[in-house]
C-alpha positions as CSV (number, residue, x, y, z in Angstrom):
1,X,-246.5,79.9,15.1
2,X,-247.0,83.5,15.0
3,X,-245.3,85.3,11.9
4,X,-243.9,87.9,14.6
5,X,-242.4,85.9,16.9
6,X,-240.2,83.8,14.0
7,X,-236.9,84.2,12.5
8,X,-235.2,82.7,10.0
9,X,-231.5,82.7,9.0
10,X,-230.5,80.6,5.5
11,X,-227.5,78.9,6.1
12,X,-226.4,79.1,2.7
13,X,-225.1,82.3,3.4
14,X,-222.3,81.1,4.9
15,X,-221.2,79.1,1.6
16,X,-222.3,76.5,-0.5
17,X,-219.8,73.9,0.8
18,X,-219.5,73.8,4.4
19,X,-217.1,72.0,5.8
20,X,-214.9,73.0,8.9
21,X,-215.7,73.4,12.5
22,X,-214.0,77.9,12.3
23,X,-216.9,78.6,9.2
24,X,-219.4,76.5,11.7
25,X,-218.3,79.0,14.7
26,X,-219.1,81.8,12.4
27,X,-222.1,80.7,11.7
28,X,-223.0,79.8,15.5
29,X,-222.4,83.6,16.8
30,X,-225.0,84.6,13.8
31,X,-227.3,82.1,15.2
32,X,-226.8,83.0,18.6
33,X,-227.5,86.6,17.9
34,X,-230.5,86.1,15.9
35,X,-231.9,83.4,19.0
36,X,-231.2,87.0,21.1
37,X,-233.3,89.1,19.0
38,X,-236.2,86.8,19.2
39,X,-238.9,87.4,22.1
40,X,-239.5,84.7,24.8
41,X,-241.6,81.9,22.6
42,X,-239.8,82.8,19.5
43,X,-238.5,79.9,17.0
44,X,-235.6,80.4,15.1
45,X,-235.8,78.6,11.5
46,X,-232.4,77.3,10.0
47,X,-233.0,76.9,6.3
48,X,-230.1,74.1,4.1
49,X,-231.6,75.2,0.6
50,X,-229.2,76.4,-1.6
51,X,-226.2,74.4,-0.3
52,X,-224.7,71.7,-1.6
53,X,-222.5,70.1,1.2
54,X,-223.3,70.1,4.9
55,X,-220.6,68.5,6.9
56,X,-220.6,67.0,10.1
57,X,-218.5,69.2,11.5
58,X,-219.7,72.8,10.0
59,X,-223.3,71.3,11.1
60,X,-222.0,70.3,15.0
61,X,-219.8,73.5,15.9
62,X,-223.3,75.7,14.2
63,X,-226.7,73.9,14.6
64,X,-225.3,71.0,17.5
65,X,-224.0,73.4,19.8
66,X,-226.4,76.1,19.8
67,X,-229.4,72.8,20.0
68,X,-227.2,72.2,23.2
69,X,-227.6,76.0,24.6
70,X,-231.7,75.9,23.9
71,X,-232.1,72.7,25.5
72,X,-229.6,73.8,29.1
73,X,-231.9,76.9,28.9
74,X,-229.9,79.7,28.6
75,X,-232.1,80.7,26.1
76,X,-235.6,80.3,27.8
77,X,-238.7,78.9,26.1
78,X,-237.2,79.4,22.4
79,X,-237.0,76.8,20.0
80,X,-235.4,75.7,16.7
81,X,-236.4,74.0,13.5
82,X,-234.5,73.1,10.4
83,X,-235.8,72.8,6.9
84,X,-233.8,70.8,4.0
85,X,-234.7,69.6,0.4
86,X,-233.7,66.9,1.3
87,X,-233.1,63.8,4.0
88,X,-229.3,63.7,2.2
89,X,-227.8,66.9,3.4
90,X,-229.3,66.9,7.0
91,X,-228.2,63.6,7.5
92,X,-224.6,64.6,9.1
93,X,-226.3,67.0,10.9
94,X,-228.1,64.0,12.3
95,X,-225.1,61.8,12.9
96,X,-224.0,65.0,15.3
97,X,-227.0,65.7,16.9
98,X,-227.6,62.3,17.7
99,X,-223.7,61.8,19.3
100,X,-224.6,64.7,21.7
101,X,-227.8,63.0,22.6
102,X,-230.3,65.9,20.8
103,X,-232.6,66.1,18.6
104,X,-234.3,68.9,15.9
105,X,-237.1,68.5,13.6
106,X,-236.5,68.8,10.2
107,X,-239.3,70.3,7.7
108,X,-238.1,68.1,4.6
109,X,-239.0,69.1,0.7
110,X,-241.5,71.5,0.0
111,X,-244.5,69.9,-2.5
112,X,-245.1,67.3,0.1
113,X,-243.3,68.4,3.0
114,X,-242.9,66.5,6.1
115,X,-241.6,66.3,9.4
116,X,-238.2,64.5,10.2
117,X,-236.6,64.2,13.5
118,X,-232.5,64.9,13.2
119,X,-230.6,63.3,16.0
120,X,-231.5,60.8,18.9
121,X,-234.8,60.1,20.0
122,X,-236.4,57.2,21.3
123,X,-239.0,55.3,19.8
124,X,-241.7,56.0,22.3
125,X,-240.5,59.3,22.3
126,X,-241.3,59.8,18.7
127,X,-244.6,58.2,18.9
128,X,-245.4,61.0,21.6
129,X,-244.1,63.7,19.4
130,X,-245.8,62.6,16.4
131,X,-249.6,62.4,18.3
132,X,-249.1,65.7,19.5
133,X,-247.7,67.2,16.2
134,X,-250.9,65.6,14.7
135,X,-253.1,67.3,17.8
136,X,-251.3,70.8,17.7
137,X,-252.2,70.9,21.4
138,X,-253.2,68.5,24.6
139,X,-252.7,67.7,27.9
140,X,-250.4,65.2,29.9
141,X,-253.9,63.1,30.7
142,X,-255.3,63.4,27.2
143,X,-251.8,62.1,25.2
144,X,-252.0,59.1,28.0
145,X,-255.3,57.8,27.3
146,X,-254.7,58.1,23.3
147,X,-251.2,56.4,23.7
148,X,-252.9,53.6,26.7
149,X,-250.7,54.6,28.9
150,X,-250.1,56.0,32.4
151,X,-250.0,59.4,33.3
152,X,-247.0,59.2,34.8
153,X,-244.9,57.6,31.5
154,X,-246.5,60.4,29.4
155,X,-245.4,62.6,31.6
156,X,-241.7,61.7,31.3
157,X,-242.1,61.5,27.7
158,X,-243.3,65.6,27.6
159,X,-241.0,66.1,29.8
160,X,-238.0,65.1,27.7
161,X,-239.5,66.3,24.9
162,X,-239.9,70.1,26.4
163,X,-236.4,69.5,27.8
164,X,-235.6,69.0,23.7
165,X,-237.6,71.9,22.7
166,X,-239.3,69.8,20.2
167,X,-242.6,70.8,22.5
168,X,-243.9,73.8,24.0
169,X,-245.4,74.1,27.2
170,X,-248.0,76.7,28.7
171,X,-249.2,76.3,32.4
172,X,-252.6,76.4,32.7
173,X,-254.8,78.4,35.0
174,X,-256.4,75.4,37.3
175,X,-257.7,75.4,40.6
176,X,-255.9,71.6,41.0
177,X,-253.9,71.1,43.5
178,X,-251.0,70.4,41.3
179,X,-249.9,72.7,38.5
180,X,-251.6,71.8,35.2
181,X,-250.0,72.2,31.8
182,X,-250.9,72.0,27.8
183,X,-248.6,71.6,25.3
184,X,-248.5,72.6,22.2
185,X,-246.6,71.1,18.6
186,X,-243.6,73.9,17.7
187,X,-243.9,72.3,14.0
């Protein structure tokens, strides 16, 4: 992801224990604003270091309801990522996300960071997101034969997965009949 078209807001500005939904609405219009600022393309990183408490209801009126607004669109081809020390304080965050039928990755610890999906996902789901996280980029047809599948599954799966904003599309110039695409990991 290009330096310039990232932003980054730590949460823990907003306190060290967060707990109700009016501190989580707070936070929201920052979030909102800053998801404003960025170009078309731009991600938006929510950092959880430095707090101590994350609860379900700070994280669902801040991170759940603006995930909700990026995946309806009102905010175009943008996306969202989370990072967290640890699995612990994102988890309520993922108890939210996953009762609003969402999802966010999570960039967990730093040594030996990974990648953690917060919220609902399906398994095959996963399996798609992880391939193409491992790829960086590929096409509809190139996930299908990797995953044995048909075209048409894999396309549902990137489908849902763009819908998420856990993947980023760019149409490709073709002289197909039908409009081509490659996607591309946001992690």
């Amino acid at each position: 992801m290009n330096r310039m078209k990232q932003a980054s807001i730590d949460i823990a500005r907003f306190g060290r224990r967060l707990g109700t939904r009016s501190e989580g609405a707070a936070a929201r219009r920052e979030i909102l604003a800053s998801l404003d600022r960025l170009p078309p393309g731009g991600q938006l990183v929510l950092s959880l270091y430095g707090i101590d408490v994350l609860s379900g209801s700070f994280a669902d009126e801040a991170i759940g309801k603006t995930s909700q607004l990026l995946t309806s669109g009102a905010y175009g081809d943008r996306t969202m990522i989370v990072t967290s020390p640890s699995d612990d304080l994102a988890e309520d965050l993922s108890d939210k996300l996953a009762q609003r039928k969402l999802a966010v990755l999570c960039r967990v610890g730093e040594a030996k960071a990974r990648w953690r999906v917060l919220g609902q996902l399906a398994g095959p789901l996963v399996e798609t997101l992880h391939l193409l996280m491992d790829r960086k980029t590929a096409t509809t047809k190139e996930l299908a034969e990797i995953l044995e599948i048909a075209p048409n599954v894999c396309h549902n799966r990137i489908r849902r997965l763009v819908q998420l904003r856990l993947v980023r599309e760019e149409r490709m110039e073709t002289s197909a009949p039908n409009t081509q695409y490659r996607f591309h990991s946001i992690a």
